[in-house]
N, C-alpha and C positions, 0 to 999 in steps of 0.2 A: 673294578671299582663300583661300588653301590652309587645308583643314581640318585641324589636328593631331590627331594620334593622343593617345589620354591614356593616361598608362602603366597596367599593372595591379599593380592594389594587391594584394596578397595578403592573401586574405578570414580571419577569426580564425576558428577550430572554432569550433560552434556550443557554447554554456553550455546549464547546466542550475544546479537549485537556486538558493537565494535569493541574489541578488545581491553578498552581503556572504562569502558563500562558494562562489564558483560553482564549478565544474570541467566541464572539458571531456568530450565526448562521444566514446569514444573505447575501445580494447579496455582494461582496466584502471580506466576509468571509470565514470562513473555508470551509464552502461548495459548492464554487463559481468554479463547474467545471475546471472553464479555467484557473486559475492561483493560484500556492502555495501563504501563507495567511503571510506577515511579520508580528509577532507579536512586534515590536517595539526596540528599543535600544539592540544591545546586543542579541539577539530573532533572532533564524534559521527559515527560513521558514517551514509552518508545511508543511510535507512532503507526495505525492500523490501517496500511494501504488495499485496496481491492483494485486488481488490475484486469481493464477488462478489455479483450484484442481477439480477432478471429483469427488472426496469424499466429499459429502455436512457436516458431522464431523468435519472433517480438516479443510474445507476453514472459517467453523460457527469459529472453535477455533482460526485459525491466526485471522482471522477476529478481533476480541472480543479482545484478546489482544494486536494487533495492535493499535485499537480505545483508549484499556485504559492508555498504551504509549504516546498519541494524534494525530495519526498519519488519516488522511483521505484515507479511502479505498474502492475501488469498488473490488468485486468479479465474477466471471466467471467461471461456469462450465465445460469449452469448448474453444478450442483455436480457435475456430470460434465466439466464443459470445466474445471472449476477445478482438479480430481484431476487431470486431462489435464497444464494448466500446471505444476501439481505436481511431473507425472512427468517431462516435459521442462525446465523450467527451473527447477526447482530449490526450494528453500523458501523463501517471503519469510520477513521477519522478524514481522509480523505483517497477520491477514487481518480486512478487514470484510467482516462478510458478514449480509446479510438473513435474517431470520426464517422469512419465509414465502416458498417457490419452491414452482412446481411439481417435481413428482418428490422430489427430496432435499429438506426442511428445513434451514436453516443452524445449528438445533439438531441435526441426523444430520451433515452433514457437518463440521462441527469435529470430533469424536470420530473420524470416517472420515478426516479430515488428518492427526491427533494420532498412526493408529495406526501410520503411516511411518516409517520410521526417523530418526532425526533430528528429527521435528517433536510430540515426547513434549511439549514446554513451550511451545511455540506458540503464542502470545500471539492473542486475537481481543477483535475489538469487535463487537459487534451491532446493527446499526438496523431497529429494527423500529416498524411502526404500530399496532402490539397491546402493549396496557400494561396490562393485567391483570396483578395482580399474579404470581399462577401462571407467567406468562410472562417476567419480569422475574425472579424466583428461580431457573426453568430454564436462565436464559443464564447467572447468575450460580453457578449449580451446576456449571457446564464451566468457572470461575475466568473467564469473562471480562468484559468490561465491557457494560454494556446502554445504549444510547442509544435514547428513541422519537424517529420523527418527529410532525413536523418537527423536526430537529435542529440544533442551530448549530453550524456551520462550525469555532467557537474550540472548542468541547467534542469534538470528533471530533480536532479535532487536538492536542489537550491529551491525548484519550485514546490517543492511538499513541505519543504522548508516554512517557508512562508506560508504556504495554505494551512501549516499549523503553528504558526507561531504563535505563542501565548500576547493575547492582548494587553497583560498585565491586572486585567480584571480582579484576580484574588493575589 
């Protein structure tokens, strides 16, 4: 019996974001560095996290849940590679970022992101496993939000939540 050929399907672009509002991957799209993605009517721009952890664990795990939330995220292990991304790609919308690093603190480098241009209002979240209270008023003194670990998943994403939710401005 002759083997037939099966025709080729033409494959769909690969999606991103949650299901119910996916979009394609593509220039103009979700992964278009330089500007958050309108998904249409109604639809928040999907939002452009920088997560920054010395613990490659941690950063894999926000990471991973961040993505299946739909959120776009770069990671950095270092508040030097994260000024790096910074300077190359552009400002997310807002960054988590760890307490305790060596070299920088993510209490020194928020105020060292903030002082760029453009990134004067720069929404952050902090996870940190020091919860003294001292520590917990210092993250909360740079306006942003404090999470200890271990943290849950729905509070991290609840908290970027709100570090971008539209003011109603326009």
């Amino acid at each position: 019996m002759p083997s037939r050929a099966r025709p080729q399907l033409e494959r769909a672009p690969p999606q991103v974001g949650h299901p119910s509002r996916r979009v394609g991957v593509g220039r103009g799209c979700a992964d278009d560095p330089g500007q958050s993605t309108y998904l249409g009517k109604g639809s928040p721009p999907v939002p452009r996290v920088l997560v920054v952890d010395d613990d490659p664990n941690l950063r894999d795990l926000v990471s991973i849940r961040l993505r299946k939330a739909g959120h776009r995220v770069l990671c950095a292990e270092s508040a030097a590679e994260a000024l790096n991304l910074v300077e190359s790609r552009g400002a997310p919308d807002v960054a988590v970022l760890d307490v305790t690093m060596p070299g920088m603190t993510g209490l020194e480098l928020l105020p060292a992101m903030r002082s760029r241009d453009g990134l004067e209002d720069m929404p952050a979240v902090f996870l940190s496993g020091r919860v003294e209270e001292s520590d917990i008023a210092a993250g909360r003194a740079l306006d942003a939000t404090y999470l200890t670990k271990p943290f849950s998943g729905i509070a991290l994403e609840n908290a970027i939540a709100r570090a971008c939710a539209d003011d109603g401005g326009w």
